[in-house]
Structures are given as C-alpha cells and as structure tokens.
VOPAGU-2260 file (C-alpha; in pm, 1 decimal, decimal comma):
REM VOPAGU-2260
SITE   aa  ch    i         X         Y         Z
SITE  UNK   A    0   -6595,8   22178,2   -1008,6
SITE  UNK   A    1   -6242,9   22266,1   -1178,2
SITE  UNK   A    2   -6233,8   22218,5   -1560,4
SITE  UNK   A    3   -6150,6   21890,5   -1621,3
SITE  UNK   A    4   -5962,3   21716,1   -1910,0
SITE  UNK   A    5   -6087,2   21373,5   -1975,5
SITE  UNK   A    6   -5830,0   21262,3   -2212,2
SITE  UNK   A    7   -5539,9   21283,7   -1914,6
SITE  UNK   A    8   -5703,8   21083,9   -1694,4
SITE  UNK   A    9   -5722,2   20845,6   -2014,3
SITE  UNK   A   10   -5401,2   20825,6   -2091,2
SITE  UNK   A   11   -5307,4   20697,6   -1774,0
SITE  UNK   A   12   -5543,4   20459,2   -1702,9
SITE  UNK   A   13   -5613,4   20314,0   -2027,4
SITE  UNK   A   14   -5285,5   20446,2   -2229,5
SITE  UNK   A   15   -5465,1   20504,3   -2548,1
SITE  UNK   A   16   -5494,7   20827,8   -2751,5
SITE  UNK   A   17   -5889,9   20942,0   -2764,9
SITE  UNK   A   18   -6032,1   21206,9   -3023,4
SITE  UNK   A   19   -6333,1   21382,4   -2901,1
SITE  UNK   A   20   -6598,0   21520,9   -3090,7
SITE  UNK   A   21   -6676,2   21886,4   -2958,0
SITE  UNK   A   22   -7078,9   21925,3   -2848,6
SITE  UNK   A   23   -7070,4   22248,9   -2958,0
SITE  UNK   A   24   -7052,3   22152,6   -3371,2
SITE  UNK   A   25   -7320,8   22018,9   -3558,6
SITE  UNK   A   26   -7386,2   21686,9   -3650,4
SITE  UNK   A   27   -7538,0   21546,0   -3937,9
SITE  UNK   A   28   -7641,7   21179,0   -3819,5
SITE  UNK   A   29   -7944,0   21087,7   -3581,6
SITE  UNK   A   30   -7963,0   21092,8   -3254,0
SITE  UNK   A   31   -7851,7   20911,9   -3074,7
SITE  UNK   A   32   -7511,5   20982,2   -3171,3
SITE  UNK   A   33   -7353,1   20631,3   -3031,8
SITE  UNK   A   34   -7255,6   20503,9   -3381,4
SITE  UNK   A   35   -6976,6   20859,5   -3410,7
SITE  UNK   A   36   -6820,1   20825,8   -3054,9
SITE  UNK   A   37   -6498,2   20678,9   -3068,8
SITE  UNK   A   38   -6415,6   20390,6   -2742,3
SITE  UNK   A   39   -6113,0   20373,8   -2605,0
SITE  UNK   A   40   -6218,1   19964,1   -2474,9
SITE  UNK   A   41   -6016,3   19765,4   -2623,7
SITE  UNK   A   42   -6196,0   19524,6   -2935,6
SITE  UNK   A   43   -6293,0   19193,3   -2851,4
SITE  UNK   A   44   -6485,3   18983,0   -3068,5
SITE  UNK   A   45   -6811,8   19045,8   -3051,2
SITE  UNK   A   46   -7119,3   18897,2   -3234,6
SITE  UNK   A   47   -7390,8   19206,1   -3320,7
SITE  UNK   A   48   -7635,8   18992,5   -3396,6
SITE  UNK   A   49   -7674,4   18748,5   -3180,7
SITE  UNK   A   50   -7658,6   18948,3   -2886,5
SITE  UNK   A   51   -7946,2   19190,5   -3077,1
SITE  UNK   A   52   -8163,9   18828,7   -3083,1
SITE  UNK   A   53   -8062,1   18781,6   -2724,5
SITE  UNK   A   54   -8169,4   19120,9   -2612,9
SITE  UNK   A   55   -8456,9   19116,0   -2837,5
SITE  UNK   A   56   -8640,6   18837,5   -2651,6
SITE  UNK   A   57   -8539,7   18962,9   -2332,9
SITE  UNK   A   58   -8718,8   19284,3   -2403,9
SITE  UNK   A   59   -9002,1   19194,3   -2628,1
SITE  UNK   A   60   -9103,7   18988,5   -2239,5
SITE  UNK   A   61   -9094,9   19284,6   -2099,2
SITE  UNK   A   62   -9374,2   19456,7   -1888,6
SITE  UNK   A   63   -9382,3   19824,0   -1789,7
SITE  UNK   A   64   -9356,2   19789,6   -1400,8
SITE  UNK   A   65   -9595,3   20027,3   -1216,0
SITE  UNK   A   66   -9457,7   20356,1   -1042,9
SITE  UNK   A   67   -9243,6   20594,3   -1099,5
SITE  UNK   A   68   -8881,5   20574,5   -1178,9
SITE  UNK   A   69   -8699,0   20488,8    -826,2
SITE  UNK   A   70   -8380,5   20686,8    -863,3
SITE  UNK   A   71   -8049,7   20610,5    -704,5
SITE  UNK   A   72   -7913,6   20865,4    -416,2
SITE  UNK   A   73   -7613,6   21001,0    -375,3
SITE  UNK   A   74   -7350,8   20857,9    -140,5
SITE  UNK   A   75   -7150,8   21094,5     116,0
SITE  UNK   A   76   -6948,3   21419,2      -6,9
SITE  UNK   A   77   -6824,1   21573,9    -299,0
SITE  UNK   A   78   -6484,6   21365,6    -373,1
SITE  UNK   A   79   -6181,8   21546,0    -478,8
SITE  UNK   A   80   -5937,3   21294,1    -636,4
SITE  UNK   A   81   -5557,8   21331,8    -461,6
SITE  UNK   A   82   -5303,6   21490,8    -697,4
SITE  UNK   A   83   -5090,0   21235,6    -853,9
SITE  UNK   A   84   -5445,1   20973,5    -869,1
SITE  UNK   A   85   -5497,3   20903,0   -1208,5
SITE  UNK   A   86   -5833,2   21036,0   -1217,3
SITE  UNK   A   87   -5756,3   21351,5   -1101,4
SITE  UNK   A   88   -5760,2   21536,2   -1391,1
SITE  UNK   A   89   -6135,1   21432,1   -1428,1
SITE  UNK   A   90   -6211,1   21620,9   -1138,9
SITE  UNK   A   91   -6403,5   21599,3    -864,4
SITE  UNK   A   92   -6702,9   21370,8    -812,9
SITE  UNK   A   93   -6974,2   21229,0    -584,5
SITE  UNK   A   94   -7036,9   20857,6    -596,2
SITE  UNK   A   95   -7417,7   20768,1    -668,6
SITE  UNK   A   96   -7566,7   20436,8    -437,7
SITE  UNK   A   97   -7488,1   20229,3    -797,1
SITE  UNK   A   98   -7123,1   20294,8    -756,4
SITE  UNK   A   99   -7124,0   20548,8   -1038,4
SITE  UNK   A  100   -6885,4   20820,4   -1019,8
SITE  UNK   A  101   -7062,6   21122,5   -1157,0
SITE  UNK   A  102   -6928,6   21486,4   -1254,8
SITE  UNK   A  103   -7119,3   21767,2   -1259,0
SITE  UNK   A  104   -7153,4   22119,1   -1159,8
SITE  UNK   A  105   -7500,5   22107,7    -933,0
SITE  UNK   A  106   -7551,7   22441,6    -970,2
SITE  UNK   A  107   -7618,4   22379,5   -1366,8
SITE  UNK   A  108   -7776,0   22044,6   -1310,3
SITE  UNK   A  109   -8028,8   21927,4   -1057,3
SITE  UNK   A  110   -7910,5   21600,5    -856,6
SITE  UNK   A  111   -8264,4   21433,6    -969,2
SITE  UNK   A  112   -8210,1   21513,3   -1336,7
SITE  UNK   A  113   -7845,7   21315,1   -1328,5
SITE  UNK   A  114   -7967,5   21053,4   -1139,3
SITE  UNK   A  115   -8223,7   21039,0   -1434,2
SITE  UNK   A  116   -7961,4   21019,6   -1664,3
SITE  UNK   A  117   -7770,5   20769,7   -1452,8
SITE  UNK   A  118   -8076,5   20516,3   -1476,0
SITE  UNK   A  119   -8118,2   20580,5   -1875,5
SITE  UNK   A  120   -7744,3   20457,9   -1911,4
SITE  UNK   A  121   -7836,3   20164,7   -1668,5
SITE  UNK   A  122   -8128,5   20087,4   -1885,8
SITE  UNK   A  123   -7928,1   20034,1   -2160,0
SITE  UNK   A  124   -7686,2   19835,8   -1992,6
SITE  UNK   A  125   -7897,9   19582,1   -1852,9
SITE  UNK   A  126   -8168,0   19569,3   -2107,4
SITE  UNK   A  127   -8418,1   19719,7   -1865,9
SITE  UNK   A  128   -8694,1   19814,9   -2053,7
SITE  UNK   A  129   -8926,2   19920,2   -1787,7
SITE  UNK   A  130   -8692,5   20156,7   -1637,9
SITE  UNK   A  131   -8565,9   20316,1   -1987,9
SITE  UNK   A  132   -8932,3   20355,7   -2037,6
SITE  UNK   A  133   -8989,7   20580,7   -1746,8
SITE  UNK   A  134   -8698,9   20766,7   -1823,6
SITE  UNK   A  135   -8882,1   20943,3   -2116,6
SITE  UNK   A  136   -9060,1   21216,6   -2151,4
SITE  UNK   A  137   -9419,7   21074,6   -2131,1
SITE  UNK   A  138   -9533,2   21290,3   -2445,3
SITE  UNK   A  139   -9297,6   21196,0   -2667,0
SITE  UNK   A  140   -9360,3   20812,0   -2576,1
SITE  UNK   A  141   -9706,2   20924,7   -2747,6
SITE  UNK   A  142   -9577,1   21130,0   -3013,6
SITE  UNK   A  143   -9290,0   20899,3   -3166,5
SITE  UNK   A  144   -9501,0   20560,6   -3116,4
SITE  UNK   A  145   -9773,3   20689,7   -3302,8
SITE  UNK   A  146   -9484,8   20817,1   -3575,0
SITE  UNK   A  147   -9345,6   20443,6   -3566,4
SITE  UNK   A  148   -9682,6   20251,8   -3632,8
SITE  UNK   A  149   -9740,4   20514,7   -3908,3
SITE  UNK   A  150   -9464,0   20412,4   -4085,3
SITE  UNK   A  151   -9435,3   20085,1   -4070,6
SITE  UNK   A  152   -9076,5   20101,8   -3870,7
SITE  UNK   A  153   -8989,2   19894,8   -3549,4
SITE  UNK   A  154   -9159,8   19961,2   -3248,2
SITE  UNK   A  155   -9050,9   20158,7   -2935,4
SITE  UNK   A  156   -8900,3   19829,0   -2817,7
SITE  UNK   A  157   -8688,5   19757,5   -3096,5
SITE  UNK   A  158   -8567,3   20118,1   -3073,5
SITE  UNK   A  159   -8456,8   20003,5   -2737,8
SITE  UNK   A  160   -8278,2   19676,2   -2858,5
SITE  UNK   A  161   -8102,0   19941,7   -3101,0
SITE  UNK   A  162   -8015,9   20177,3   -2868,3
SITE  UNK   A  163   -7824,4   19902,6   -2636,2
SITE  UNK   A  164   -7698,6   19687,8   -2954,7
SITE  UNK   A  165   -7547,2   20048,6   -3072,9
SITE  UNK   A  166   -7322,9   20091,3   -2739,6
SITE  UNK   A  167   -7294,2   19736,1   -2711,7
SITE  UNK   A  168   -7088,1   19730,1   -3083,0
SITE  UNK   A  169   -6848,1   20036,2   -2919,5
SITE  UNK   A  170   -6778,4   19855,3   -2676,6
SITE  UNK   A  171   -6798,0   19489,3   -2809,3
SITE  UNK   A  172   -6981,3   19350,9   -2587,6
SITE  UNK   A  173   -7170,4   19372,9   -2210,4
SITE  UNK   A  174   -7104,5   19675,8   -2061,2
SITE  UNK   A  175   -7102,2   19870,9   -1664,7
SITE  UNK   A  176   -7094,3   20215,0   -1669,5
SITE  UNK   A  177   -6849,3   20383,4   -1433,7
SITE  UNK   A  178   -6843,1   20724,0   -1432,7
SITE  UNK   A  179   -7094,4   21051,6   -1596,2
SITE  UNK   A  180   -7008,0   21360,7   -1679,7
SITE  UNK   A  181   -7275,1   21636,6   -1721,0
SITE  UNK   A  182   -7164,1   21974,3   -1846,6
SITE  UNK   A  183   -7351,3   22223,6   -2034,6
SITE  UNK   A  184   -7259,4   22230,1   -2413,6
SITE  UNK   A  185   -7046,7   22490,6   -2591,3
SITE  UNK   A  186   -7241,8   22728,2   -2857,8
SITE  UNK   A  187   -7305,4   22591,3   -3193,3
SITE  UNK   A  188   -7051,9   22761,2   -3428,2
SITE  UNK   A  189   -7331,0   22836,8   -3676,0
SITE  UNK   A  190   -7502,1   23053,0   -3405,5
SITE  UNK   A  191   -7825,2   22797,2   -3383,4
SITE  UNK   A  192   -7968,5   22761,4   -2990,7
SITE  UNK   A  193   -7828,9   22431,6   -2879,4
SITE  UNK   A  194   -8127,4   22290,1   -2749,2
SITE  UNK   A  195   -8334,7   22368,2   -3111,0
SITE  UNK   A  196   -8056,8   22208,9   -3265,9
SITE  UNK   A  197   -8125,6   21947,8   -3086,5
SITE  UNK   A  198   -8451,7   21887,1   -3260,6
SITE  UNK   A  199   -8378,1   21913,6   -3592,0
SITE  UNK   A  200   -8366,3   21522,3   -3650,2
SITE  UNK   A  201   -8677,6   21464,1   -3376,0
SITE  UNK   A  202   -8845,9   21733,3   -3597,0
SITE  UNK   A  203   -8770,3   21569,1   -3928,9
SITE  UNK   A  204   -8868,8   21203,6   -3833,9
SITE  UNK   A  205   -9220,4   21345,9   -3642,5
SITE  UNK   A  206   -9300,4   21565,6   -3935,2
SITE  UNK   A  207   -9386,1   21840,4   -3689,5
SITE  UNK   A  208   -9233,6   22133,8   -3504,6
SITE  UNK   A  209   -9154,4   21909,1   -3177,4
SITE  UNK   A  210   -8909,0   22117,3   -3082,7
SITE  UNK   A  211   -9225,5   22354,7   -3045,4
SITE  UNK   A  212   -9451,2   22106,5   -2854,8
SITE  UNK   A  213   -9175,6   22007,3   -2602,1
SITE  UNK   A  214   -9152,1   22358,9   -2491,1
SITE  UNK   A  215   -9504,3   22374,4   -2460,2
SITE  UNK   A  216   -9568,6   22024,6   -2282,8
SITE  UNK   A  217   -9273,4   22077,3   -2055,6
SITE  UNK   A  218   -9178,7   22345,9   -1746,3
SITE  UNK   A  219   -8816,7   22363,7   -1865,1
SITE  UNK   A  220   -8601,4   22210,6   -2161,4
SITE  UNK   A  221   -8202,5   22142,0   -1999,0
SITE  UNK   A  222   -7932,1   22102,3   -2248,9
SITE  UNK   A  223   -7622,1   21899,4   -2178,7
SITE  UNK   A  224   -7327,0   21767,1   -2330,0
SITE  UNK   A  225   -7187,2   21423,9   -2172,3
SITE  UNK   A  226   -6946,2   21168,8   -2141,8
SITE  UNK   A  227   -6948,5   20809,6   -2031,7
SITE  UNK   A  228   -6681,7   20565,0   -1863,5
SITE  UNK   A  229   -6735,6   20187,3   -1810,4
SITE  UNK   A  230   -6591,9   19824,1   -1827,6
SITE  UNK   A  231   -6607,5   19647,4   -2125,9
SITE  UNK   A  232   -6617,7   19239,0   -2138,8
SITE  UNK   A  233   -6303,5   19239,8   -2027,2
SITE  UNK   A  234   -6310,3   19446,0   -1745,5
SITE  UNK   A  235   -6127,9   19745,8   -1880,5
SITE  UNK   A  236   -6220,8   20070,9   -1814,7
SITE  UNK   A  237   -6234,4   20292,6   -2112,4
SITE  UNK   A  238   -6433,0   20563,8   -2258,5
SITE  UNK   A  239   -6770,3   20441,1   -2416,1
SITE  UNK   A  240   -6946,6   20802,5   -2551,6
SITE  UNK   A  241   -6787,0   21129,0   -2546,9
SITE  UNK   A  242   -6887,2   21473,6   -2628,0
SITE  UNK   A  243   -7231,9   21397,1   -2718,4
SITE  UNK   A  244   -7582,5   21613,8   -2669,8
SITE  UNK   A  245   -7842,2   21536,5   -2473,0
SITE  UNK   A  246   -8218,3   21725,0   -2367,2
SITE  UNK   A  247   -8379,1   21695,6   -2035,4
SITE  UNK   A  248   -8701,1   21783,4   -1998,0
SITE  UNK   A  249   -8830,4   21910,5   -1665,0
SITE  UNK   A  250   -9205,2   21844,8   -1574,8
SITE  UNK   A  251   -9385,9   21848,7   -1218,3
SITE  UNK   A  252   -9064,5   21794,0   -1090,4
SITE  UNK   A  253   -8934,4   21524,5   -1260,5
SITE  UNK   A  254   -8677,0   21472,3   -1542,5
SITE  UNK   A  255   -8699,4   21285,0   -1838,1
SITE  UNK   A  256   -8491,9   21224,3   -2169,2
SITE  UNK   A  257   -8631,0   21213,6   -2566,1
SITE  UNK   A  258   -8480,7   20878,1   -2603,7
C-alpha cells in the first residue's frame, strides 16, 4: 500500500483544511479519544441530549444475541484509485460486503481483525449493542463491569450510549461510516512502548496493572493508529476521527477491542 496522505484527498472532496493529531504523541485525556478529533462534516444543529435519551432506550432494550460476532467479507480485489480520482491520494483499498472502503497494509493487519474493527464502528453507528458487545475482549467485559458497579458509575451500557453520543456530537448527528484506515502507529516521542501507553488510562480507572493481565489473558496485543470517513446528516462525506490509537487483542483466533 503506497503512503497515503489523507488530508489531499480532503481537500478535494470536502474543501476544508483538517489538522491531525499525530498517534505517535501522548495524550492526556481518556480513551476513547473522540472528544480531541477534529471533523471536517460540516455543523448542523444537533440536539446531544435528546438523541443520548433516544439511544438510551434503544439500548437499555437491548439483549446480547447468541453467537459469535458474524463479520463482514471482503468484496473482489485490492482497488487502486485512477490518478486524477479524488481519492487517490488515500491509496489503495478493498471494499468490505458493508460498502466500507478500508486501507490497510494486510501484511501488518489480519483481514479478521479489520473486519473486527469495521463492526465496532458499525456498532456505534447504529446503536447495536449486541454486536459492540462481542467486539470486546471478553475479559475486560469482566474486569471494567465489575470496576463500574464498584464505583457507583454508569453501566457498560451507558458507556455505550457515550461512546456513540461522543461521535455523534463530531459529527452532529446520525452517522455511516465510509472508509477505515489501519496503520501501525509512529513511536511515542517519550520512548514509552505504544501499546503500554495505551494502558495507562485502562490502568488508572481498573486500579490494576491491566496492561499486565491483557498480555497474560491474550495470544497477542496489535497496536494501531486509525482514521475514519463517513456521511454526516447531510450526506457529506468528511472526516469523523483521525490519528487516534487503538489495541486489538488476539485470542483463539479472534480479535477483539478494549472498548
């Protein structure tokens, strides 16, 4: 896959001017990092809360369906964009059976694991609580309910509800995701593994080494950093998340995100 340059591909299909926020730095707010990543959608109006109260009793009716997580496929060959196309500059991609256009080098990330990811951004866009369920890593279900009813907080469904109301307020309103990118992270610039890093927040909320336990529960932990195209309310196609960490963690082969 040749290195791509989101921001061209931006420019002229959107015509807006992005800033990115590099994976490789360190961040200092909790993960998820939706709440930092600038959209290029344009605003709308959009009322928070009352689509928080909609989602809310959508999910709160929600059962955990039985089975595994049906993934997606992935449709026909690797696509390389014609020069002059303007998404050529993003590079090439393969089209998954959901119509998402997703970039990634396979040879860094397993097709399973991205079509993972692809259903954990679906989840969130269609309030799909059963499926976000299954795409987490089924220890750290245990571990971080038992850390919510400990403390009083919401429950793991109301971390859902703010998980989709938080990409929801970027890009003011229902959202389709379009196109993921997958590439694998730069080094942190103070010299901290990127996938410990990644912890630091887990590890302060769990009061615990989880960082520690996820090795040990899991077969391999996958680093990425990723990006995320979709239509906003109004149909525009814009940048929803960009530059932003994410761990997978690989178990009897199987992928699965920490939320």
């Amino acid at each position: 896959m040749k290195n791509t340059k989101i921001l061209a591909v931006l420019l002229a299909a959107a015509s807006v001017t992005m800033c990115f926020t590099g994976c490789g730095k360190k961040k200092k707010s909790s993960m998820p990092l939706y709440a930092e990543s600038p959209s290029s959608i344009e605003p709308t109006e959009f009322d928070s809360e009352a689509y928080a109260n909609k989602l809310s009793e959508q999910v709160d009716a929600a059962e955990i369906s039985e089975g595994d997580l049906e993934l997606g496929s992935i449709n026909g060959e690797l696509v390389s964009p014609e020069e002059g196309a303007v998404d050529y500059d993003l590079g090439d991609y393969r089209v998954s059976s959901s119509g998402v256009k997703l970039y990634y080098d396979e040879t860094e990330f397993p097709q399973e694991l991205v079509l993972t990811f692809e259903k954990y951004f679906e989840s969130l866009q269609d309030g799909d609580y059963s499926t976000y369920y299954k795409t987490l890593f089924p220890e750290y279900i245990t571990e971080m309910e038992a850390a919510l009813a400990a403390k009083g907080d919401h429950d793991l469904k109301d971390s859902f509800v703010n998980q989709c109301v938080r990409v929801a307020d970027i890009t003011k309103g229902d959202f389709k995701v379009t196109r993921i990118k997958l590439e694998k992270p730069a080094p942190r610039e103070d010299g901290q593994d990127n996938v410990q890093g990644y912890f630091e927040m887990l590890n302060s909320y769990l009061e615990k080494d989880y960082y520690s336990i996820a090795r040990e529960q899991s077969e391999n932990l996958i680093d990425a950093c990723f990006y995320v195209m979709g239509e906003g309310p109004n149909g525009q196609e814009g940048m929803i998340l960009s530059a932003q960490k994410i761990v997978f963690a690989q178990k009897d082969g199987k992928y699965y995100t920490f939320g």
